[in-house]
N, C-alpha and C positions, 0 to 999 in steps of 0.2 A: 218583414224587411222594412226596416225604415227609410224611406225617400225622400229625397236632398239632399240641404247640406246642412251645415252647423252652423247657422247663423243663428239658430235658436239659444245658443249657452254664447255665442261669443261676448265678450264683456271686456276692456281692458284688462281689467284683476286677474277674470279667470283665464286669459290670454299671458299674462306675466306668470300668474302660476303654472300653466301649464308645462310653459317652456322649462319653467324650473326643474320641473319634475320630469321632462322630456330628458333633459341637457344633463340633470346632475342625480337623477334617482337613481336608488332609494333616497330619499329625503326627507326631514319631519317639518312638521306641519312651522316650529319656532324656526329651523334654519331658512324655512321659504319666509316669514316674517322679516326676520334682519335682513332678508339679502334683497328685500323686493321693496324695504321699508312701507309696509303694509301694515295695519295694525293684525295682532293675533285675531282678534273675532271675525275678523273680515278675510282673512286666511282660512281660521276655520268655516266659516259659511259656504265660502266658497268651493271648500275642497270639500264639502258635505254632499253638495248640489252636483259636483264631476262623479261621485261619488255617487250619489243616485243615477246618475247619466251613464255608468257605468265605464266609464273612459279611464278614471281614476279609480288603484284600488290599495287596501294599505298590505305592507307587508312586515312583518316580524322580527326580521335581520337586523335590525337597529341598535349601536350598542350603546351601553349605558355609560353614562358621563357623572356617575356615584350615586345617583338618585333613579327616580323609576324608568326603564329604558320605556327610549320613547317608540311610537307605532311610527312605521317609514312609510311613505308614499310610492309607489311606482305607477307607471303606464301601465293600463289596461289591453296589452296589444292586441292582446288574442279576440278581443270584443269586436272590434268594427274590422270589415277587408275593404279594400279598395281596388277597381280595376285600372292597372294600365295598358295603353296599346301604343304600339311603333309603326305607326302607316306608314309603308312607301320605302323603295320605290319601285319595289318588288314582290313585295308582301307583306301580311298585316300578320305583327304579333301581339297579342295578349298576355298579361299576367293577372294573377290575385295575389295579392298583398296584406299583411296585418298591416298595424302601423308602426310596425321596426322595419315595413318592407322587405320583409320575409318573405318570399314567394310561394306558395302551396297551390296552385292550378296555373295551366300553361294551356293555352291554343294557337292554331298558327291557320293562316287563310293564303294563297298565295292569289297574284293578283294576275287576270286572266288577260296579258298584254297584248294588243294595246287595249289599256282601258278608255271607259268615258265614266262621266262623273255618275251615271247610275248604277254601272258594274263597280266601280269604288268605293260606292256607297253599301251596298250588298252585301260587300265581303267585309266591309267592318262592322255591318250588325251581325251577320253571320258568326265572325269570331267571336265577337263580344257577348253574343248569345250562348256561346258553347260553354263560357265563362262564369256567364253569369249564373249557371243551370247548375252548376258547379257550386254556390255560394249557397244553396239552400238554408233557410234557419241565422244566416247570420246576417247584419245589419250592414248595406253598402253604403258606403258613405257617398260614393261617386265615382267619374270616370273622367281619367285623364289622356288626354288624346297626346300625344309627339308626335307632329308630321313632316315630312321632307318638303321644302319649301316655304313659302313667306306668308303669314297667317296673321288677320285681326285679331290679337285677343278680346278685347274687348266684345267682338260679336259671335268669336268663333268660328269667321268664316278662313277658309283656306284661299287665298287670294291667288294663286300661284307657284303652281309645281312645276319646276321643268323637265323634271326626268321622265313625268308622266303626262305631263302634256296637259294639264289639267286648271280650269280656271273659276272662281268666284263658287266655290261649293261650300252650303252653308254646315258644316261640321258640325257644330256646337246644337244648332235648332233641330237637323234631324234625329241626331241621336238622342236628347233631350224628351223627343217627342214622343221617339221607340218606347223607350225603356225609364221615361219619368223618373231621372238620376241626375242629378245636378251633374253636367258637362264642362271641364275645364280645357282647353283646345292651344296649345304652343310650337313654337318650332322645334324640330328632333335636336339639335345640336343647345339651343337655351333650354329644354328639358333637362339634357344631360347634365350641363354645367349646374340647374341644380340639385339634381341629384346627387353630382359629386360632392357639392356642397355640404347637402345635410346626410347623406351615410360612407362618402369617401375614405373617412378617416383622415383626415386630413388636418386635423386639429383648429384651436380659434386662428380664421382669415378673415380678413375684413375685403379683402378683394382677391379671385381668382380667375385664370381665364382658363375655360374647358374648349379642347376643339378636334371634333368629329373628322376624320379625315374618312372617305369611301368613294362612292361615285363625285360627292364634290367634296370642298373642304368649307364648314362650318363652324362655328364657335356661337361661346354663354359666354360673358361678361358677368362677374359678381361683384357689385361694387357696393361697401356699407352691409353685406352681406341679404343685398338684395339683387336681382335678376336686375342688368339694364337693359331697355328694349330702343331706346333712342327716339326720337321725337316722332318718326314713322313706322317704325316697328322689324326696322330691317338692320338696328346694330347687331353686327356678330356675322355679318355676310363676307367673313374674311376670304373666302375664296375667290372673290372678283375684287380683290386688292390687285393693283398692278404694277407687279416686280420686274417687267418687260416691255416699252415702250413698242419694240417692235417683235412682239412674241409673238405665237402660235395664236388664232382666232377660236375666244372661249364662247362655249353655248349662249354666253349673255348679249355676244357681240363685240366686246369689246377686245383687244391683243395683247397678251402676257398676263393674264389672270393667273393670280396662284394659283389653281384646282389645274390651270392649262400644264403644271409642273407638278405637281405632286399627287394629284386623287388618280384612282385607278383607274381609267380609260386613258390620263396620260403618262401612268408607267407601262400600258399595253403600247400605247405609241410610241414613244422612247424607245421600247425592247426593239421592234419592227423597224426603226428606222436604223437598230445596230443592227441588227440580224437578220432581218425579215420574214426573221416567225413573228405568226401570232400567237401572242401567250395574255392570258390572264393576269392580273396582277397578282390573282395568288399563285399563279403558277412560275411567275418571275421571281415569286420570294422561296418558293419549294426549292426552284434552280440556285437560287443566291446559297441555299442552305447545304446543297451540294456542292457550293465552290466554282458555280459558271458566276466567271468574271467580270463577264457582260453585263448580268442580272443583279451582279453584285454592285457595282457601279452605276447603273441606272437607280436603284435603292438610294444608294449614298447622294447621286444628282438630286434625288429627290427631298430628300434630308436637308440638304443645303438652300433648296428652293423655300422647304417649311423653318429654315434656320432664318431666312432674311426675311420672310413676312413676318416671323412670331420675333424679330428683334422690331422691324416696325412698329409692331402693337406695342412690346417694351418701353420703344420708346413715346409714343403714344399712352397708356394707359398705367404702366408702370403696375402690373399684377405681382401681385406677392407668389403664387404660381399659377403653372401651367400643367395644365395634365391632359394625354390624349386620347383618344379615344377612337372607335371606328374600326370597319377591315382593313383599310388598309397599314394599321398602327401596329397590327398583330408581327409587324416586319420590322416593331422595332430595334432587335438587335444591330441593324442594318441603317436605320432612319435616326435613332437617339442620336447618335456619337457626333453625326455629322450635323444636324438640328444645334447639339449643342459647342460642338466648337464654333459653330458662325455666330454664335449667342455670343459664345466667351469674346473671339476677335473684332465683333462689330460693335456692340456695343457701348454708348457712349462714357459709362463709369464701370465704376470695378465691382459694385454692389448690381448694378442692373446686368452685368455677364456675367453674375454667381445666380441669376436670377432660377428658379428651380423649375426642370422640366421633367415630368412623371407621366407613369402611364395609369391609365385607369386601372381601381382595383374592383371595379365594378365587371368586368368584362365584358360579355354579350350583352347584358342586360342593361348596362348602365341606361341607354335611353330609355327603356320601360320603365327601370329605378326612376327615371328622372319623370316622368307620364306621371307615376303615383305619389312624387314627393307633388305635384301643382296641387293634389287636394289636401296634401299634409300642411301646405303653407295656408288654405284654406281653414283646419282646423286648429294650429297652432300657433301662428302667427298674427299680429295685430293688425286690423282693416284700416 
């Protein structure tokens, strides 16, 4: 098993080609020349050495243009796997991944509440372990962590979880330490967004915003078709935007936080404060699906709440789209309509109320997806 990362082949060149051949493969060796303005021998050398590295492999399919058909290039997916995990804030998932983000092994650890940071630490070697036993014979590239909460990239550490109560745990250095695998360590909702990014389907964006709605509401920012993190590391905390001068008191402290309107402890409160049951939110969206009123209505309240923060960010960051993601998103039929008609009528122009809002087509996995795209930008992206 080879341990780390790829910093060993990264190169600008073979960092241009690769994406080439990521982005547009099959491809030959001349059309990666003209498009990358590279000269041929230094195309070919390069793609020689991926080639040796086993990353890059040629294939056959290539058609001929009257002269000799040429050999095509593709991604070697099946070669390297990569783990991702979704900590928090109630269990840790695992995946394995090629590098189409294919998933072929699955683990799941649930987290022994209330935790402290050595039982949290436990259950993510522990899953990651189950995973990794699983990869026998093939080359890991790394591990990519998604956590709930506001985390260092740069050190890896997890600074602050509040669901879990949890604070200043070094993520990145212990598991490093375990399992001698280059560790990449980000927030669950900017995973996502880039996840949706590079396997979405979503086509060329130059900016999009992804946002996680569940116990709170979270958001990635893609701008230039790079992750923004903001000068402290907490852009995309759209959930403690405040849509409510004198709202309901959110976990952070502060009154009328979005997530105090739309993540799921406050469609449980909303329902309670009509009815005075207690229901789940998924249990308010089962009801909705059966025609209780009530249930139906507190959805569409909710819709409207994530209709006027995500027209704020509009008009803020002006995304080319938006896509959601989360449990609580699964209530779309209920959440879209009303999301986007406050889009349509709030909106300061006619181009930013046709703004496009989608759901993930990642589904569960989208945050894992997004966990193992942080090593993909590792190996195919330029440093």
């Amino acid at each position: 098993m080879r341990q780390g990362s790829f910093q060993w082949m990264k190169s600008m060149n073979k960092s241009l080609i690769l994406n080439k051949i990521r982005t547009q493969g099959p491809i030959s060796r001349a059309q990666i020349a003209r498009e990358t303005n590279l000269t041929r021998p230094t195309v070919s050398s390069n793609v020689k050495e991926l080639i040796d590295q086993n990353i890059v492999e040629e294939s056959d399919i290539g058609q001929s243009q009257g002269g000799r058909k040429p050999t095509m290039l593709i991604i070697n997916d099946g070669a390297f796997c990569i783990l991702g995990v979704d900590a928090g804030p109630d269990s840790v998932k695992c995946v394995v991944t090629d590098l189409s983000g294919k998933v072929s092994e699955r683990s799941e650890a649930r987290l022994p509440l209330p935790v402290d940071s050595e039982k949290f630490l436990d259950a993510l070697k522990s899953c990651i372990q189950e995973c990794l036993l699983k990869t026998a014979g093939k080359d890991v590239i790394g591990i990519g962590v998604a956590m709930h909460g506001v985390v260092d990239i740069e050190t890896g550490v997890l600074l602050f979880a509040p669901n879990l109560g949890l604070t200043d745990i070094p993520v990145k250095e212990e598991l490093e330490n375990t399992f001698g695998l280059e560790v990449k360590v980000e927030n669950d909702a900017r995973a996502m967004a880039l996840g949706e990014f590079w396997f979405g389907e979503h086509g060329e964006l130059e900016s999009m915003l992804a946002v996680n709605i569940g116990r709170g509401v979270g958001a990635g920012l893609i701008i230039g078709g790079k992750l923004y993190h903001g000068s402290s590391d907490i852009a995309g905390e759209i959930g403690h935007m405040t849509i409510d001068l004198h709202g309901q008191v959110c976990e952070c402290g502060n009154r009328g936080c979005l997530q105090t309107f739309a993540a799921g402890p406050a469609i449980s409160r909303k329902i309670f404060e009509k009815t005075t049951e207690s229901l789940t939110a998924e249990q308010v969206f089962e009801r909705a699906l059966d025609g209780d009123a009530s249930c139906h209505e507190v959805l569409t309240e909710a819709g409207r709440a994530m209709g006027v923060g995500l027209t704020n960010l509009i008009h803020i960051v002006n995304p080319e789209k938006i896509i959601l993601g989360g449990g609580v998103s699964k209530a779309h039929q209920f959440l879209l309509p009303a999301i986007r008609e406050t889009i349509a009528t709030a909106s300061l122009t006619r181009s930013a109320s046709q703004t496009k809002v989608e759901m993930t087509k990642l589904g569960d996995d989208a945050t894992l997806i997004g966990a193992v795209t942080l090593l993909l930008v590792d190996v195919f992206e330029l440093t």
